[in-house]
Structure formats: C-alpha cells, structure tokens
DRENDO-1510 file (C-alpha; in Angstrom, 1 decimal, always signed):
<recs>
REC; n; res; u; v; w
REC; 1; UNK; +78.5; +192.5; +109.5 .
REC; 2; UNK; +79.9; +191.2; +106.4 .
REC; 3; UNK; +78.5; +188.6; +104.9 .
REC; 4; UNK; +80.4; +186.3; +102.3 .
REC; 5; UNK; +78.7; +185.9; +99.0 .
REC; 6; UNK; +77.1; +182.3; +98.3 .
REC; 7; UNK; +78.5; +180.4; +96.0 .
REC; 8; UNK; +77.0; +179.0; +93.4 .
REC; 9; UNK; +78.5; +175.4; +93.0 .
REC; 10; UNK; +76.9; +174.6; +89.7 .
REC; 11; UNK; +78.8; +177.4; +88.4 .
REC; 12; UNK; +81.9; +176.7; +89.9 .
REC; 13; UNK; +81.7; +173.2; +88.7 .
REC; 14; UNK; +80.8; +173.9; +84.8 .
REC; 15; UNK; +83.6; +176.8; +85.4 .
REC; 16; UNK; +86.0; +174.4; +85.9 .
REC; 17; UNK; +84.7; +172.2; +83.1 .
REC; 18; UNK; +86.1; +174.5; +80.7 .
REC; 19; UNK; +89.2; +174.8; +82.0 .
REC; 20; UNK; +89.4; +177.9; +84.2 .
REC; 21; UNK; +92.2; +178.3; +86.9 .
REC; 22; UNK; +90.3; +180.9; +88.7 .
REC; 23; UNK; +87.4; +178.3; +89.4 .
REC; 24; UNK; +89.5; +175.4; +90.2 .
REC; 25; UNK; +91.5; +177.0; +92.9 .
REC; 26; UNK; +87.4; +178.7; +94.5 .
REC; 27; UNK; +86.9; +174.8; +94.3 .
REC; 28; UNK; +89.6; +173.9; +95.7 .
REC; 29; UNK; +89.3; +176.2; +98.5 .
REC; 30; UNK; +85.8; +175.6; +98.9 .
REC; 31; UNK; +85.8; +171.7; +99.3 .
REC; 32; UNK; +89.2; +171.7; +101.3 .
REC; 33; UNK; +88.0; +171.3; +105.0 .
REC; 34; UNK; +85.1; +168.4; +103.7 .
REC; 35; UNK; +88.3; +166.4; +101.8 .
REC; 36; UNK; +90.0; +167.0; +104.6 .
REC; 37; UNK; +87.7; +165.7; +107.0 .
REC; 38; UNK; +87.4; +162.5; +104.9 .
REC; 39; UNK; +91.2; +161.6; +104.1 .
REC; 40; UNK; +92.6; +162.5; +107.7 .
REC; 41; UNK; +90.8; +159.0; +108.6 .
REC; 42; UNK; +92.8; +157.5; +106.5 .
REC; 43; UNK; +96.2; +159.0; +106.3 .
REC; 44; UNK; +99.3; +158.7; +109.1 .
REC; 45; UNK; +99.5; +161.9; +109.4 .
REC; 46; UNK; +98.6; +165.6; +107.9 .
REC; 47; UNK; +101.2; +166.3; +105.6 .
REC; 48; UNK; +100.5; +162.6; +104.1 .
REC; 49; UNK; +96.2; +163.9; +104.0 .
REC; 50; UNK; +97.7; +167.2; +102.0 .
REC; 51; UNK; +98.9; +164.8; +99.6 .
REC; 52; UNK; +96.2; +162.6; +99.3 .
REC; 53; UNK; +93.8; +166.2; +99.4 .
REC; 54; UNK; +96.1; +167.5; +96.9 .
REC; 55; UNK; +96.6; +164.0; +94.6 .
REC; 56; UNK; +92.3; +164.0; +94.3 .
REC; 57; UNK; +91.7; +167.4; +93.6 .
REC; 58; UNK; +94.6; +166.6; +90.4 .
REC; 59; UNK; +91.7; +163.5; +89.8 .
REC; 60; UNK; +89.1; +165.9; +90.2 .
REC; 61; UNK; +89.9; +168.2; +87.5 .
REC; 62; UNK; +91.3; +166.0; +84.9 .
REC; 63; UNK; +87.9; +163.8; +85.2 .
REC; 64; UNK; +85.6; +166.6; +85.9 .
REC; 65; UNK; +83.9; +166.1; +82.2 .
REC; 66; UNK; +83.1; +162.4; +83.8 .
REC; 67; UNK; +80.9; +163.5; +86.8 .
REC; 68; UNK; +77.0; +163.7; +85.9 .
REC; 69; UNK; +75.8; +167.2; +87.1 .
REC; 70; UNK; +72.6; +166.0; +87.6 .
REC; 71; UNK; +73.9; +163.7; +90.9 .
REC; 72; UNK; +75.3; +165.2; +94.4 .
REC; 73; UNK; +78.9; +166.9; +93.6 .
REC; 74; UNK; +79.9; +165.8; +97.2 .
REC; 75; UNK; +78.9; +162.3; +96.9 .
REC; 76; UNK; +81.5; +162.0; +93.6 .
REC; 77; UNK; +83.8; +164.1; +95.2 .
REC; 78; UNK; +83.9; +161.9; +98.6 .
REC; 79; UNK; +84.1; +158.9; +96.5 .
REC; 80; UNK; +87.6; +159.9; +94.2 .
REC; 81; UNK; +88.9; +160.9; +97.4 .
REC; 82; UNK; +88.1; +157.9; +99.4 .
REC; 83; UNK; +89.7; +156.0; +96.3 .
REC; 84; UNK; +92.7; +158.5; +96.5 .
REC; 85; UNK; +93.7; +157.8; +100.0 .
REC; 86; UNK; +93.0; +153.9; +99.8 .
REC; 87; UNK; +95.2; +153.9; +95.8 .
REC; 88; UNK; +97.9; +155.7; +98.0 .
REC; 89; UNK; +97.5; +153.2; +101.0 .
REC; 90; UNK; +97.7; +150.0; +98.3 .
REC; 91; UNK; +100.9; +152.0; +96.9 .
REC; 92; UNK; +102.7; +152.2; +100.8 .
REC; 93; UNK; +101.8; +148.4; +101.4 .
REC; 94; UNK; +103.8; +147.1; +98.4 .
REC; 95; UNK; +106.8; +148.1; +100.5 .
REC; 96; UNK; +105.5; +146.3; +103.5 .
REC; 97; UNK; +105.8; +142.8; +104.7 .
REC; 98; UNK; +102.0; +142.0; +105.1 .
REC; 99; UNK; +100.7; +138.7; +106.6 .
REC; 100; UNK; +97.8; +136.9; +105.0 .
REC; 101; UNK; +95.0; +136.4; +107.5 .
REC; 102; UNK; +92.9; +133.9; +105.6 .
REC; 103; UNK; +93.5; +131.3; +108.1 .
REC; 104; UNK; +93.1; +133.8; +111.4 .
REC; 105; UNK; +90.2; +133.4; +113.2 .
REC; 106; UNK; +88.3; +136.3; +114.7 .
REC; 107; UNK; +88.2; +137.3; +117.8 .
REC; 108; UNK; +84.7; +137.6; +119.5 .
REC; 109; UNK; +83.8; +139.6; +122.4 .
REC; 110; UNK; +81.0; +141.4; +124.1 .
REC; 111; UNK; +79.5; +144.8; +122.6 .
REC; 112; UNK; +78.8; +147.8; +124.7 .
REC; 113; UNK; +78.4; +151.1; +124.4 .
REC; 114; UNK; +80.0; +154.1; +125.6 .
REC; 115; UNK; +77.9; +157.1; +126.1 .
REC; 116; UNK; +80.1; +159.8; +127.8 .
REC; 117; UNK; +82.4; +159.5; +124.6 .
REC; 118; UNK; +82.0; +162.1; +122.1 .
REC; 119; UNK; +82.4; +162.2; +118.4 .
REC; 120; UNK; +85.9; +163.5; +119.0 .
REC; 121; UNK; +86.9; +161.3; +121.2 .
REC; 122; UNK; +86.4; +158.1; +119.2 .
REC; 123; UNK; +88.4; +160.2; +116.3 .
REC; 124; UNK; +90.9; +160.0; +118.4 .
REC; 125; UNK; +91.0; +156.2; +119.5 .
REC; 126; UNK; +90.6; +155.3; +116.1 .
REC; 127; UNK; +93.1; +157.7; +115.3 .
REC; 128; UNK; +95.6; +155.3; +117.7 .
REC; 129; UNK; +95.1; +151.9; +115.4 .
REC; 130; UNK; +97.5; +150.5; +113.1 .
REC; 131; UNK; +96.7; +151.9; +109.7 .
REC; 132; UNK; +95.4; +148.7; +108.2 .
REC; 133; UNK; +93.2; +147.9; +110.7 .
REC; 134; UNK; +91.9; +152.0; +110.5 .
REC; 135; UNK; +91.7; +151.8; +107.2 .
REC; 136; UNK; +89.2; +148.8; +107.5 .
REC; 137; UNK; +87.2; +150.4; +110.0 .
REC; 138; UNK; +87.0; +153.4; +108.3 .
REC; 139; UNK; +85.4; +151.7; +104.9 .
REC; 140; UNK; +83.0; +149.2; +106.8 .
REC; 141; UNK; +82.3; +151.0; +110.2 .
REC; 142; UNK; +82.0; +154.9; +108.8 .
REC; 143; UNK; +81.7; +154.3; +104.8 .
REC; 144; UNK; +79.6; +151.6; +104.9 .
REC; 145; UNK; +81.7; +149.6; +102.3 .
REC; 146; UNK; +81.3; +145.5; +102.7 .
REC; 147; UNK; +83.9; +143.6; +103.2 .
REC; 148; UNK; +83.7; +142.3; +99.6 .
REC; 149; UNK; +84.2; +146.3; +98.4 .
REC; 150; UNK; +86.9; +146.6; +100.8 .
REC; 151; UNK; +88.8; +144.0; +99.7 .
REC; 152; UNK; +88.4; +145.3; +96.0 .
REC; 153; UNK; +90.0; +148.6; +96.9 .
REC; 154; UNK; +92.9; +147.3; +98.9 .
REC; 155; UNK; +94.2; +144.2; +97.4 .
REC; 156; UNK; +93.1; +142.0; +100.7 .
REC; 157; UNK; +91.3; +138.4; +101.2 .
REC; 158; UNK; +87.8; +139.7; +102.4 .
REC; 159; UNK; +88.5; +137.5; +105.2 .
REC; 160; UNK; +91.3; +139.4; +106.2 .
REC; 161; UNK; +88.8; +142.6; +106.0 .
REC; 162; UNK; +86.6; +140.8; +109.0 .
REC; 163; UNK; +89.9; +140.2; +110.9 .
REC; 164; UNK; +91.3; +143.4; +110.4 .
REC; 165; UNK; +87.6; +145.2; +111.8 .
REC; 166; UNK; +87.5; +142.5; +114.4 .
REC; 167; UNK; +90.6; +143.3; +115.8 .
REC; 168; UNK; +90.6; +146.6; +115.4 .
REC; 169; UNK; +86.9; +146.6; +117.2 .
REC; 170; UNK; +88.6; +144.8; +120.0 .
REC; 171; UNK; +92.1; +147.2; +120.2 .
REC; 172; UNK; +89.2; +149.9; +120.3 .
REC; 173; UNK; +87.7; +148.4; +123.6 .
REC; 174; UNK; +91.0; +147.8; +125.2 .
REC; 175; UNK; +91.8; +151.3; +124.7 .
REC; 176; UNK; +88.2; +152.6; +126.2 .
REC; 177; UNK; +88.6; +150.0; +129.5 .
REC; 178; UNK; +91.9; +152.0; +130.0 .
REC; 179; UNK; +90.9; +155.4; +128.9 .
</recs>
C-alpha cells in the first residue's frame, strides 16, 4: 500500500521563510482542511471561507519571519486565521445597519443538555444563527475568547457580546425543542 511520505513541518516552515513557492503551496495544501475547519464557523458560506482561507494564508506568508519556531505552528496559524475571518466580518458590518445593545437586557433561561446530538449536529444549528450572534458564540463558546477579547476584535460593547451569546444560546434551544 502506498504510503505518503511525512512531512517535515519545520522544514516546510523555514522553506517558506526564505521565500520558496514550492513550500508555500505544500503549506498551503497541508494546512487547508484545519483553516478550513476553523473559518467555515465563521463565514456565510464556502466560497466567502475560501476567501477568508485564502486572505490568511497571503498573512501567513508575508509575516512568516514574525512567528517564533520554537511555539506550536498551529496555535499561530489558528490565531491569523481566526483574526482573518473576524477583520473580514468587522469589514461586512460597516455596510450594515447594526443596533447597539448596551441597554438590552439578557435573556435567562434554563440549561440542559442534549445527549443524542452529535458534534455534527450542533455544527449544524449553529450553522442556522445570524452571523453576529455565530460569530460570538464561536469566540466565547468554542475559542474561549472573553467577552472583553471579543469585543476587541469586532468593534462591539462587550455587553452586546453577552447579548449576542445569550440570545444566540437561547435561538439554539428553540431550534433543539423543534428539532
């Protein structure tokens, strides 16, 4: 059976350092399906992902020289495309009328959880939520970003970060009461 050879990301990485094409595009292809994975969660829709995948690899290799070889590559890499997708996100809601939600209150309810859900499942639901309120989840519930961070990284009150997770938390148990 054939067996693919292992690459050596260290290699890859200092490859790429110096400029070279050939490495860039086995880095590219390498890290693909994990930046995927991250910016579907915070994207509309795939092509808008491939943009975001594509706009953070450009970040990747013109601040490559930046990233400390001695930490976790996919740590840094997670993080300039978490930053990628939310710098995109900040860039669609200038053209948006947005509501402040300092003065909202949130919404409390019961917690429960669901056990016959899987992983895939929840994707999904979460996948149904307005994109603000995805977007929040995604940084405090997943990320673990505070509300403080997340209002840093996309221009909101950090009130409006605890609204935005409450009521997405509460769309999120709608949907599983009719699901």
């Amino acid at each position: 059976m054939y067996q693919p050879a292992r690459i050596d990301e260290s290699e890859i990485i200092s490859q790429c350092k110096k400029g070279s094409l050939k490495y860039q595009e086995m880095l590219y292809k390498h890290f693909y399906g994990f930046t995927m994975g991250i910016v579907l969660r915070y994207c509309l829709s795939k092509d808008d992902a491939i943009e975001v995948v594509n706009d953070g690899f450009i970040k990747v290799f013109n601040t490559l020289n930046s990233y400390d070889m001695n930490k976790p590559f996919k740590a840094w890499l997670r993080t300039v495309m978490v930053n990628t997708a939310i710098d995109r996100r900040r860039k669609e809601l200038k053209h948006q009328f947005n509501i402040d939600l300092d003065n909202a209150a949130p919404i409390s309810s019961d917690t429960y959880i669901i056990e016959s859900l899987s992983a895939q499942d929840i994707l999904r639901l979460v996948g149904t939520l307005p994109h603000i309120h995805r977007t929040v989840f995604n940084l405090y519930e997943i990320d673990g970003y505070s509300h403080e961070e997340i209002s840093r990284m996309i221009d909101i009150p950090a009130s409006s970060s605890r609204v935005y997770l409450t009521r997405a938390k509460d769309k999120l148990r709608k949907l599983l009461m009719t699901a």
